[in-house]
PDB file of the backbone (N, CA, C, O) and the ligand in Angstrom, with CONECT records:
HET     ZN  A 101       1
ATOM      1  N   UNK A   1     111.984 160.475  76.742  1.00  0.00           N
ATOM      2  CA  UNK A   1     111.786 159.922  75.400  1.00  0.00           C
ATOM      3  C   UNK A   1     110.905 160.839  74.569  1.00  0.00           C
ATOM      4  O   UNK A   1     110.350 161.872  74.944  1.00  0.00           O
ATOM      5  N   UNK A   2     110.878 160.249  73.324  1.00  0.00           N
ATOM      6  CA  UNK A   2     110.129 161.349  72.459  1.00  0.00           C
ATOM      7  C   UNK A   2     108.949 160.697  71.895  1.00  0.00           C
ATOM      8  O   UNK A   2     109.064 159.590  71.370  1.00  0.00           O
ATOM      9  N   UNK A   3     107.866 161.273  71.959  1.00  0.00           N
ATOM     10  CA  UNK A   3     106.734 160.930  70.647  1.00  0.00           C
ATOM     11  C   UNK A   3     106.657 161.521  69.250  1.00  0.00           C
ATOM     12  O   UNK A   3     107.469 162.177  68.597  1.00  0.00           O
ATOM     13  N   UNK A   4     105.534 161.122  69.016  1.00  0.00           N
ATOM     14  CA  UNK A   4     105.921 161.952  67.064  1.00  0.00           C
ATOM     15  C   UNK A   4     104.922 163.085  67.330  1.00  0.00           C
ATOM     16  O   UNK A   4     104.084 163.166  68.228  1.00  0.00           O
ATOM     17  N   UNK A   5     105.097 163.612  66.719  1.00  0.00           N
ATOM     18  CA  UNK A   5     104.806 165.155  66.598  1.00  0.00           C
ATOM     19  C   UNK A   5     103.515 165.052  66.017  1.00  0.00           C
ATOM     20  O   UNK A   5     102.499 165.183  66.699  1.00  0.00           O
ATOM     21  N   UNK A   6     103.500 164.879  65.092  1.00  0.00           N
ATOM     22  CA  UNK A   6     101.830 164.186  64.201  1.00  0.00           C
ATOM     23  C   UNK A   6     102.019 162.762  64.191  1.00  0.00           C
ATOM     24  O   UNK A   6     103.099 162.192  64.348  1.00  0.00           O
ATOM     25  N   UNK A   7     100.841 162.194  63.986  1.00  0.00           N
ATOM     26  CA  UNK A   7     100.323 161.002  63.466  1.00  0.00           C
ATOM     27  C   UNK A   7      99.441 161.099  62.032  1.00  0.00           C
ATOM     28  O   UNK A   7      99.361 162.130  61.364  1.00  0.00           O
ATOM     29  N   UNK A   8      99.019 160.263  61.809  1.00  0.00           N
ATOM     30  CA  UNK A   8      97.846 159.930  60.545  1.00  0.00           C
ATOM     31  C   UNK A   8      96.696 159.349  61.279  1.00  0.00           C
ATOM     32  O   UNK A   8      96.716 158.235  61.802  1.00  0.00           O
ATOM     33  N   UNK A   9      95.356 160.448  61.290  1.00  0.00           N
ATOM     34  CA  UNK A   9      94.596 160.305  61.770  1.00  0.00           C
ATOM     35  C   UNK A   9      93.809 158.622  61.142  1.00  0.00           C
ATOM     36  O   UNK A   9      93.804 158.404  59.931  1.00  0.00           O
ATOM     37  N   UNK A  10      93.381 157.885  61.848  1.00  0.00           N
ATOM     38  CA  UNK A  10      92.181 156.790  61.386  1.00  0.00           C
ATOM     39  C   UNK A  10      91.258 157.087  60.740  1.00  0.00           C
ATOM     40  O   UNK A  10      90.894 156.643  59.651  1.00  0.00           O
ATOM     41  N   UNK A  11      90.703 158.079  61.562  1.00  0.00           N
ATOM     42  CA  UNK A  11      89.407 158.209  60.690  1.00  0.00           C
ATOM     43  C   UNK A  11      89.154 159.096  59.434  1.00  0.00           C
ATOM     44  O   UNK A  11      88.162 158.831  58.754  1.00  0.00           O
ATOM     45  N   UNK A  12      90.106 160.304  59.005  1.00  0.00           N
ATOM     46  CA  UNK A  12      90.127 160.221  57.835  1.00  0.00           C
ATOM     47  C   UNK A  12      91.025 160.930  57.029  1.00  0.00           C
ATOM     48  O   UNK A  12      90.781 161.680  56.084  1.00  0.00           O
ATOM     49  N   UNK A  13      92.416 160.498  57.669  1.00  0.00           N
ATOM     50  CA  UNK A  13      93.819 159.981  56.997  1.00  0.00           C
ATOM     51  C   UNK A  13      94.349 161.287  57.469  1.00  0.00           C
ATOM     52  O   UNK A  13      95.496 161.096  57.875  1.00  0.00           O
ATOM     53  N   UNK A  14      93.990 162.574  57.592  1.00  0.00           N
ATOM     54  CA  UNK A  14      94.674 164.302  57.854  1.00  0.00           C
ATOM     55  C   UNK A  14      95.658 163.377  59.048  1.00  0.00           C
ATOM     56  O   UNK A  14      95.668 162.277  59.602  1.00  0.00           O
ATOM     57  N   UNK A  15      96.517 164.789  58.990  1.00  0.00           N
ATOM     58  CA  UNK A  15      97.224 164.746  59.540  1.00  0.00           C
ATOM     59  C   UNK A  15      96.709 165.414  61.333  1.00  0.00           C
ATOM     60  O   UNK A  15      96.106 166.434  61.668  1.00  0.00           O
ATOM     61  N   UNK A  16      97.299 164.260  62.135  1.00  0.00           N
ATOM     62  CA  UNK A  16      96.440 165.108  63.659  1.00  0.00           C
ATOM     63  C   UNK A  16      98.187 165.458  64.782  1.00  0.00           C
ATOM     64  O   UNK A  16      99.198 164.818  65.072  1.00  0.00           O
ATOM     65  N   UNK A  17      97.673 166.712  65.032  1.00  0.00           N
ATOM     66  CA  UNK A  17      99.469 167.131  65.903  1.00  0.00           C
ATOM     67  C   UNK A  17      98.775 166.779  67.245  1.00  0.00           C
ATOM     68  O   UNK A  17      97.641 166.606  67.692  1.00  0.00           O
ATOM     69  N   UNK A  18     100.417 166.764  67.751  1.00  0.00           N
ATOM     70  CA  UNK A  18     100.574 166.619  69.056  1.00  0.00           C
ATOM     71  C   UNK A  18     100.021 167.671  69.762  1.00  0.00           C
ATOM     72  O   UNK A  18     100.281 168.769  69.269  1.00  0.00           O
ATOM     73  N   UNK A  19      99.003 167.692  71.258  1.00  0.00           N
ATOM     74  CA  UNK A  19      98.520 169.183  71.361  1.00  0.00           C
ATOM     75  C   UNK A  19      99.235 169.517  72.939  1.00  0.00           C
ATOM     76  O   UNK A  19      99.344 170.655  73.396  1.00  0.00           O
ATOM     77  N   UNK A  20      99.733 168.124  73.710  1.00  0.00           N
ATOM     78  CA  UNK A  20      99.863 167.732  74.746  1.00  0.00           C
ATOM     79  C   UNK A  20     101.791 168.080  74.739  1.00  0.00           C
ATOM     80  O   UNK A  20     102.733 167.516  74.182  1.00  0.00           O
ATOM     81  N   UNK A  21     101.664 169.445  75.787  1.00  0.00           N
ATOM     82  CA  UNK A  21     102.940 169.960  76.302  1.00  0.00           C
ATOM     83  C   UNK A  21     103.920 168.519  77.334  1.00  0.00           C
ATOM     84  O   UNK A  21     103.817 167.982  78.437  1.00  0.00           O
ATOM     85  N   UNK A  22     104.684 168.442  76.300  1.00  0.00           N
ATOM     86  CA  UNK A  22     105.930 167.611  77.390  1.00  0.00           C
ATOM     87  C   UNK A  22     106.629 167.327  78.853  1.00  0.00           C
ATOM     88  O   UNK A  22     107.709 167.878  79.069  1.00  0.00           O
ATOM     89  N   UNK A  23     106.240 166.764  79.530  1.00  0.00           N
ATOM     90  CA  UNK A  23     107.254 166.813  81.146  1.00  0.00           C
ATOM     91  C   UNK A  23     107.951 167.608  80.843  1.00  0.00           C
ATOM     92  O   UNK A  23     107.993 167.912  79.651  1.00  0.00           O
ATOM     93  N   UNK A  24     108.779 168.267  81.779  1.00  0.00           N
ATOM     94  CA  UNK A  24     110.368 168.680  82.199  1.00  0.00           C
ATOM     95  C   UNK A  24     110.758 167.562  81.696  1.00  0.00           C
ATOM     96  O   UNK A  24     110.799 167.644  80.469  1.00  0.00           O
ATOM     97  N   UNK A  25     111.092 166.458  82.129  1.00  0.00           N
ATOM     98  CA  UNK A  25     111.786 165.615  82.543  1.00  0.00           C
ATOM     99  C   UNK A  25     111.592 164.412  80.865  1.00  0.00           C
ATOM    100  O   UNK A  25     112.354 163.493  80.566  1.00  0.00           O
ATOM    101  N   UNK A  26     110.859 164.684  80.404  1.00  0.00           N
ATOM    102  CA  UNK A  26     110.124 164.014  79.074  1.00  0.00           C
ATOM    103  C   UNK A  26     109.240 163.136  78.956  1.00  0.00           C
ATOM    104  O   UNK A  26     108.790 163.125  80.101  1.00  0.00           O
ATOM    105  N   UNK A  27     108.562 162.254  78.290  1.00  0.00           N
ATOM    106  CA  UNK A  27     107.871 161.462  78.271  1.00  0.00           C
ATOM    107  C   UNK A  27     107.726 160.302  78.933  1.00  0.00           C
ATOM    108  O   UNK A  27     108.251 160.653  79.990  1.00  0.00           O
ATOM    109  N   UNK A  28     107.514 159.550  79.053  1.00  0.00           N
ATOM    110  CA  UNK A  28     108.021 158.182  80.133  1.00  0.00           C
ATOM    111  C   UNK A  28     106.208 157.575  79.845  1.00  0.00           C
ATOM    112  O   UNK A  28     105.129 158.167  79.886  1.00  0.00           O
ATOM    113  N   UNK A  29     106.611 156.084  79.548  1.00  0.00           N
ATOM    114  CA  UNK A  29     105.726 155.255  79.825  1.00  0.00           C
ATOM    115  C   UNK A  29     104.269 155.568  80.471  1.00  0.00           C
ATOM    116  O   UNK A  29     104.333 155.944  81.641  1.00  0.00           O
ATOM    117  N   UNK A  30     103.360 155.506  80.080  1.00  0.00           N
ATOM    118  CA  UNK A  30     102.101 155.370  80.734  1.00  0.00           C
ATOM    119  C   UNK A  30     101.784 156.406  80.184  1.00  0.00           C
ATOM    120  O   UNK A  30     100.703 156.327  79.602  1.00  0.00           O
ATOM    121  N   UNK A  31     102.450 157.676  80.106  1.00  0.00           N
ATOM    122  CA  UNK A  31     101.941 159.019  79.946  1.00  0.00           C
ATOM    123  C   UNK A  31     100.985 158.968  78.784  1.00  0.00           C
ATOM    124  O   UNK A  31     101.168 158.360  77.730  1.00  0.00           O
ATOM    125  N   UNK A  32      99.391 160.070  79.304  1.00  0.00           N
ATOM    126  CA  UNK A  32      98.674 160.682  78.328  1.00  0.00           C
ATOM    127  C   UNK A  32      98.935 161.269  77.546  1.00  0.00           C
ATOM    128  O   UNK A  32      99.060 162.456  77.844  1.00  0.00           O
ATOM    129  N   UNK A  33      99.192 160.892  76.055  1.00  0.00           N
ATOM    130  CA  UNK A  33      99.473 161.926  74.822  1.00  0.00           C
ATOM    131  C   UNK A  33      98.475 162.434  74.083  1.00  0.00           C
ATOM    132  O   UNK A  33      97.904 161.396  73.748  1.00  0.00           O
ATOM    133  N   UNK A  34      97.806 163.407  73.546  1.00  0.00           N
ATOM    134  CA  UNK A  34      97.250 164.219  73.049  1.00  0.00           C
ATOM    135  C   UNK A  34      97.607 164.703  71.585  1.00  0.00           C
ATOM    136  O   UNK A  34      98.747 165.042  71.265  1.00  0.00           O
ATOM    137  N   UNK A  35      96.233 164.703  70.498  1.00  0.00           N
ATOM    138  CA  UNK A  35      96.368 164.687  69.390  1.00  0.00           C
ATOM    139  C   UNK A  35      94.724 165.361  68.753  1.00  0.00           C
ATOM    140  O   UNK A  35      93.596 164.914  68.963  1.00  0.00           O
ATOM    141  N   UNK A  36      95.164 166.618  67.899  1.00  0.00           N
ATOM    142  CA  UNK A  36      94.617 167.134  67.438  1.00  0.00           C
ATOM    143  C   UNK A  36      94.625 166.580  66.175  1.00  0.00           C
ATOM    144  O   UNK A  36      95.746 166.412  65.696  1.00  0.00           O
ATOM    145  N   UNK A  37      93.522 166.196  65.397  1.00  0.00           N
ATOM    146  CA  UNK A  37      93.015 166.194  63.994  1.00  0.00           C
ATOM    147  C   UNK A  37      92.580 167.454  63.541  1.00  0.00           C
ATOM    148  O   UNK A  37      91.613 168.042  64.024  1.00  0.00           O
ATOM    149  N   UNK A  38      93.402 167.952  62.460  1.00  0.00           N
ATOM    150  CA  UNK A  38      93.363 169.145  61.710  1.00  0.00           C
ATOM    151  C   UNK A  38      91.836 168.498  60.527  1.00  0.00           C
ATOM    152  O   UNK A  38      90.930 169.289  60.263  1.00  0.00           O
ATOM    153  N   UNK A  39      91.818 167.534  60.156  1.00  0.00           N
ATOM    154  CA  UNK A  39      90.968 167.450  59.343  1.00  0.00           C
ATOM    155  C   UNK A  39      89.660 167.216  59.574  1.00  0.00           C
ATOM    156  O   UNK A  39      88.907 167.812  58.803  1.00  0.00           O
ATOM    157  N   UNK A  40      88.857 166.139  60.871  1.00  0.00           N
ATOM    158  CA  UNK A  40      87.994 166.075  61.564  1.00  0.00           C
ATOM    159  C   UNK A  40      87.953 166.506  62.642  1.00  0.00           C
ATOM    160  O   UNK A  40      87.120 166.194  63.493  1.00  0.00           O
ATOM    161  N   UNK A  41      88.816 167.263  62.764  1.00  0.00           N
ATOM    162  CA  UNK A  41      88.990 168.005  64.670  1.00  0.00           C
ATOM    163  C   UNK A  41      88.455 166.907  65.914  1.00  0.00           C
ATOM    164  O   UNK A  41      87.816 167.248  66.909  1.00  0.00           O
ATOM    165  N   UNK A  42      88.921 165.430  65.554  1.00  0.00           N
ATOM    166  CA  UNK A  42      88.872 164.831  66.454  1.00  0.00           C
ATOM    167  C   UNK A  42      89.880 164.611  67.662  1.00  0.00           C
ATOM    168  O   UNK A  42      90.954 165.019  67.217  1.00  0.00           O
ATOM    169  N   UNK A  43      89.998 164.353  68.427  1.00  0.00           N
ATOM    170  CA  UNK A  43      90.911 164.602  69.563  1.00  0.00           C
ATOM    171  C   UNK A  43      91.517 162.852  70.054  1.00  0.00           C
ATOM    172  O   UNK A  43      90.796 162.165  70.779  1.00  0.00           O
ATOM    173  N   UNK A  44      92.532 162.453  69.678  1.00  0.00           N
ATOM    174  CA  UNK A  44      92.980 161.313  70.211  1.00  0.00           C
ATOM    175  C   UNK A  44      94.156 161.397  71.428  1.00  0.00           C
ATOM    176  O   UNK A  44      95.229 162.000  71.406  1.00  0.00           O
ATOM    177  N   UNK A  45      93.558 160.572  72.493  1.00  0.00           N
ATOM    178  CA  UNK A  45      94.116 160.579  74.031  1.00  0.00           C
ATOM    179  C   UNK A  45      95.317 158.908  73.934  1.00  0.00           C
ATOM    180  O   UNK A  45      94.976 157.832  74.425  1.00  0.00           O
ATOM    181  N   UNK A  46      96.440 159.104  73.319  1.00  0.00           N
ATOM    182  CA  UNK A  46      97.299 157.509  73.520  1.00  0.00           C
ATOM    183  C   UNK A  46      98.245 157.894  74.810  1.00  0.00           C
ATOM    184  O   UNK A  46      98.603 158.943  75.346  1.00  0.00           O
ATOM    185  N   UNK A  47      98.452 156.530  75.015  1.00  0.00           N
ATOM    186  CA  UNK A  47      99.175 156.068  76.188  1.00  0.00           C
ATOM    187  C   UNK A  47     100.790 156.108  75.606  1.00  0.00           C
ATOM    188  O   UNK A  47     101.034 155.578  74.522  1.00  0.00           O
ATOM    189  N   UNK A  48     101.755 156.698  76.315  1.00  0.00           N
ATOM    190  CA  UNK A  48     102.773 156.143  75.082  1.00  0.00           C
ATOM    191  C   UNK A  48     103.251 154.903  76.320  1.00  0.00           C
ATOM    192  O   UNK A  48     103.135 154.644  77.518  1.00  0.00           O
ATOM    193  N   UNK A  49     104.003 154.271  74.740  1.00  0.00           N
ATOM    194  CA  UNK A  49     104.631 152.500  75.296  1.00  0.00           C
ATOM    195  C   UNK A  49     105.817 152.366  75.116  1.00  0.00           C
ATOM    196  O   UNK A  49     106.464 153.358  74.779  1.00  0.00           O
ATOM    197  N   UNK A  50     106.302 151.419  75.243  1.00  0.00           N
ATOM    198  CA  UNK A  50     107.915 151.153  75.377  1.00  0.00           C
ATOM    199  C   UNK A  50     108.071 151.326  73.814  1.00  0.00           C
ATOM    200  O   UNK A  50     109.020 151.985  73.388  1.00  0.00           O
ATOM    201  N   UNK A  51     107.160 150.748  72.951  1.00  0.00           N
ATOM    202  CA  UNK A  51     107.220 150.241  71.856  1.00  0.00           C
ATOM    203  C   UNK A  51     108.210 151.731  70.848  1.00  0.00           C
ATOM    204  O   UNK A  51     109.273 151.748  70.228  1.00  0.00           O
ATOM    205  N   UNK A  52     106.801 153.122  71.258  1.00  0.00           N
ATOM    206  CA  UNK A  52     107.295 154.092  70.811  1.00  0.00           C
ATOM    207  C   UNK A  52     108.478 154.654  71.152  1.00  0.00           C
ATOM    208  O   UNK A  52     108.847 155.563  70.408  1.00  0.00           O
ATOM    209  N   UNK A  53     109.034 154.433  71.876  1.00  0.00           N
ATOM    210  CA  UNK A  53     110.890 154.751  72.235  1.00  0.00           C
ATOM    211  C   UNK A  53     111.434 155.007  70.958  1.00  0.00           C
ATOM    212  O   UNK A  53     111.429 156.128  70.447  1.00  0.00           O
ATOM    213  N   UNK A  54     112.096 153.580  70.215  1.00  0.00           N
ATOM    214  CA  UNK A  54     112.577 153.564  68.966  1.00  0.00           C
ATOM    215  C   UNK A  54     112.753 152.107  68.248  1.00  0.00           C
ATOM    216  O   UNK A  54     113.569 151.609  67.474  1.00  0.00           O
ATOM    217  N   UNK A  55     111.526 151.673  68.930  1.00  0.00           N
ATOM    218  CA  UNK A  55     111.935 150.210  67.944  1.00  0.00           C
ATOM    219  C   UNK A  55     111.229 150.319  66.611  1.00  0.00           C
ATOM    220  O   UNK A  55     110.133 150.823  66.364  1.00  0.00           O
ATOM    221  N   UNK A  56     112.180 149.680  65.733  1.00  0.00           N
ATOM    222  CA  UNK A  56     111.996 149.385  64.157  1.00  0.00           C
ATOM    223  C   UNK A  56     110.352 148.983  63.620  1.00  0.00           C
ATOM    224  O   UNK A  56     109.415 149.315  62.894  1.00  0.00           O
ATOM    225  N   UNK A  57     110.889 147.936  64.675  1.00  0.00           N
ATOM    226  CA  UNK A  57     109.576 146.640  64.401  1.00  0.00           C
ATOM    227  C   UNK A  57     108.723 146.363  65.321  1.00  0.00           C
ATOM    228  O   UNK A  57     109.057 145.311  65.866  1.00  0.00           O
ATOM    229  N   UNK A  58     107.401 146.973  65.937  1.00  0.00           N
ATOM    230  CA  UNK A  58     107.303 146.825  67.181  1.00  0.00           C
ATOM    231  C   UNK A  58     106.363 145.500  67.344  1.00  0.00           C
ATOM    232  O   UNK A  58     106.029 145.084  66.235  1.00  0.00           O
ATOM    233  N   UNK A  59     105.881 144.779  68.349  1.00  0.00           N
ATOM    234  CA  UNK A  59     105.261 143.687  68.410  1.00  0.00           C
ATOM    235  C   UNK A  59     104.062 143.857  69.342  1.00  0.00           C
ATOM    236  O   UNK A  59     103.247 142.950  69.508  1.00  0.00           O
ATOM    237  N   UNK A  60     103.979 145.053  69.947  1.00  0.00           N
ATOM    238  CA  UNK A  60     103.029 145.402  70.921  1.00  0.00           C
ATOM    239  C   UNK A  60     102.701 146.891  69.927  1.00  0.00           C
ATOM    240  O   UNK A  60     103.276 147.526  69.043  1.00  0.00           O
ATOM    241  N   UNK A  61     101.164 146.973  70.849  1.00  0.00           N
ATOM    242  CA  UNK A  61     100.856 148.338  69.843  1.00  0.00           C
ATOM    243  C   UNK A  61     101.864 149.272  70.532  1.00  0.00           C
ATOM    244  O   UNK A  61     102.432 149.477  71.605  1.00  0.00           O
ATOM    245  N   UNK A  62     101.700 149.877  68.807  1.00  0.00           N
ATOM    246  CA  UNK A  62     101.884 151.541  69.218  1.00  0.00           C
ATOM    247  C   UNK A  62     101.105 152.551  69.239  1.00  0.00           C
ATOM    248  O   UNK A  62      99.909 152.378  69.004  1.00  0.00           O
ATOM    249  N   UNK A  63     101.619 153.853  69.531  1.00  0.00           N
ATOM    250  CA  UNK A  63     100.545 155.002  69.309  1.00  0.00           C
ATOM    251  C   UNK A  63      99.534 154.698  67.970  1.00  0.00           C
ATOM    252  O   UNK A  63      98.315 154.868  67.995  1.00  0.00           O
ATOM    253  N   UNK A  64     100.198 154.281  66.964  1.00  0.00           N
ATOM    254  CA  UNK A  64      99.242 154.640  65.979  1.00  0.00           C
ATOM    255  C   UNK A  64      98.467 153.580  65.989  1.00  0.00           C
ATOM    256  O   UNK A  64      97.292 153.771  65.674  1.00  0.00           O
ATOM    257  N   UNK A  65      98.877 152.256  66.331  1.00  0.00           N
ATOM    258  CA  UNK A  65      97.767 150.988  66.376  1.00  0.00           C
ATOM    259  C   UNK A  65      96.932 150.984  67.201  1.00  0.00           C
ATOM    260  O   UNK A  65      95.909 150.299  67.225  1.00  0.00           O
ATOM    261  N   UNK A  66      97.426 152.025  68.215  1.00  0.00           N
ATOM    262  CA  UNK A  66      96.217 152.398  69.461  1.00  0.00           C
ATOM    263  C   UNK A  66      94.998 153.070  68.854  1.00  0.00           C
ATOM    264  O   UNK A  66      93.876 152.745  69.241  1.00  0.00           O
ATOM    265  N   UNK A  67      95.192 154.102  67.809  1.00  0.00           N
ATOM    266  CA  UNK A  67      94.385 154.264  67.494  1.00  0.00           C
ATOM    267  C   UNK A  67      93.710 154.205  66.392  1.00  0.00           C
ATOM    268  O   UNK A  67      92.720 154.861  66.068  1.00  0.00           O
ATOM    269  N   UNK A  68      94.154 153.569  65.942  1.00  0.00           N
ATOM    270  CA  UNK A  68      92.665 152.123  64.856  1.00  0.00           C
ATOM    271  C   UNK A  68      92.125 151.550  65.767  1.00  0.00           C
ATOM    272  O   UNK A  68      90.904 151.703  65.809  1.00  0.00           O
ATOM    273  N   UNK A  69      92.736 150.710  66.810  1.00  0.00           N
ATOM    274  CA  UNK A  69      91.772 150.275  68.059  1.00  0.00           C
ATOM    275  C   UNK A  69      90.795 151.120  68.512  1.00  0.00           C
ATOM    276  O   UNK A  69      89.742 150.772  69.046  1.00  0.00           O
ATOM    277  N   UNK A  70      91.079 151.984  68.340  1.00  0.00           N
ATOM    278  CA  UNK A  70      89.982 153.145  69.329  1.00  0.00           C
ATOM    279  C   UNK A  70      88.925 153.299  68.163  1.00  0.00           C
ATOM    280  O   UNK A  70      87.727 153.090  68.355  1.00  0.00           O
ATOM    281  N   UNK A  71      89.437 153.672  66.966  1.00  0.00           N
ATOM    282  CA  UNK A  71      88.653 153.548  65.963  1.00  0.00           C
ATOM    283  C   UNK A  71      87.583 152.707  65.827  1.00  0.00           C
ATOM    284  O   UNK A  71      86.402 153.008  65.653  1.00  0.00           O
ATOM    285  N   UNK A  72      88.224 151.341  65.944  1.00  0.00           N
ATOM    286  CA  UNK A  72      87.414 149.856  65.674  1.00  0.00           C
ATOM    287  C   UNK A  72      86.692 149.707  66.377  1.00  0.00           C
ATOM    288  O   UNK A  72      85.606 149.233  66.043  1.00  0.00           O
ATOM    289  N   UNK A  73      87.029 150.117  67.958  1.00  0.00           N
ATOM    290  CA  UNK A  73      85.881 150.214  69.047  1.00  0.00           C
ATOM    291  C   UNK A  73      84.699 150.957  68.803  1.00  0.00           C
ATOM    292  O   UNK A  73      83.582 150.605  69.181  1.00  0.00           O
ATOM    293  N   UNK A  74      84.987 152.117  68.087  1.00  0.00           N
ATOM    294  CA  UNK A  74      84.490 153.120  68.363  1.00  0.00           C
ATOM    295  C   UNK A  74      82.884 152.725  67.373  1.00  0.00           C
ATOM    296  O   UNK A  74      81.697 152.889  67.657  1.00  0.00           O
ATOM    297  N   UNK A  75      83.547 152.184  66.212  1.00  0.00           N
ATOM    298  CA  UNK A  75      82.521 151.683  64.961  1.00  0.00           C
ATOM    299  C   UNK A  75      81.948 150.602  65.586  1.00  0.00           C
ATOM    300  O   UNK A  75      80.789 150.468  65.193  1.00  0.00           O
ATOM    301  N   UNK A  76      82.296 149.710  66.456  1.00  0.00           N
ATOM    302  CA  UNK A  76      81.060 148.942  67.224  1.00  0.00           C
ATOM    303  C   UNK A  76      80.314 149.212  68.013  1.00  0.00           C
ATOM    304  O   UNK A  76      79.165 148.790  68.144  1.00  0.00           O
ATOM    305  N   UNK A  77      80.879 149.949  68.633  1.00  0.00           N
ATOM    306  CA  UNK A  77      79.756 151.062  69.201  1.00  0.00           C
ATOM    307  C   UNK A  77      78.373 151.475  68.751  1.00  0.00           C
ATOM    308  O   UNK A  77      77.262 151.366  69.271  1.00  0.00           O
ATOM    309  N   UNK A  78      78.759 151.930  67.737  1.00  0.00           N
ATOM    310  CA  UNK A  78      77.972 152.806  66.857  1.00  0.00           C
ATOM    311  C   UNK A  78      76.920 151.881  65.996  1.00  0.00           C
ATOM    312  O   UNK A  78      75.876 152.310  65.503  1.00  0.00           O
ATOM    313  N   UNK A  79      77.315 150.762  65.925  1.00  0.00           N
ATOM    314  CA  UNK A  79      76.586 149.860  64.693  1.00  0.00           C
ATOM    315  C   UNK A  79      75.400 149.813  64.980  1.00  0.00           C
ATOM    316  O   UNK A  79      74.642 149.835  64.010  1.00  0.00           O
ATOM    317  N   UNK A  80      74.827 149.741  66.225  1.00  0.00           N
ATOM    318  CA  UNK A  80      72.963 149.586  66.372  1.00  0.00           C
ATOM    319  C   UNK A  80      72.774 150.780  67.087  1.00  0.00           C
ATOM    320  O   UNK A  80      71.643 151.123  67.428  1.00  0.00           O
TER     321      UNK A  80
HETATM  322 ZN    ZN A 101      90.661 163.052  61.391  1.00  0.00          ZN2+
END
């Protein structure tokens, strides 16, 4: 299966590429995906899911809702 090549970073909108070389065999469930932010040079680690295959409408996260989650975590973290 395939992932997207870039995403739209969370934290502050640049565009972040894929940095993480493909199986032989291709992507498959569970796998660590890798993402460079060109604009904050932050580094996002997603899981890919069934979701990202090719559904329209997904109902479970996806890559990119994974990471606002990581985001959202990340800002509670940080608050005190
Ligand atoms: Zn960024």
């Amino acid at each position: 299966m395939e992932v997207p090549k870039t995403i739209v970073c969370v934290d502050c909108g640049e565009t972040a590429h894929l940095i993480s070389y493909p199986p032989e065999e291709g992507w498959a469930i569970g796998d660590y995906v890798a993402y460079r932010c060109r604009g904050c040079n932050d580094r996002w680690d997603l899981v890919v899911s069934e979701e990202d295959q090719d559904s329209p409408a997904p109902t479970h996260p996806t890559i990119a809702e994974e990471a606002r989650a990581i985001l959202a975590a990340r800002r509670e973290n940080s608050s005190d």
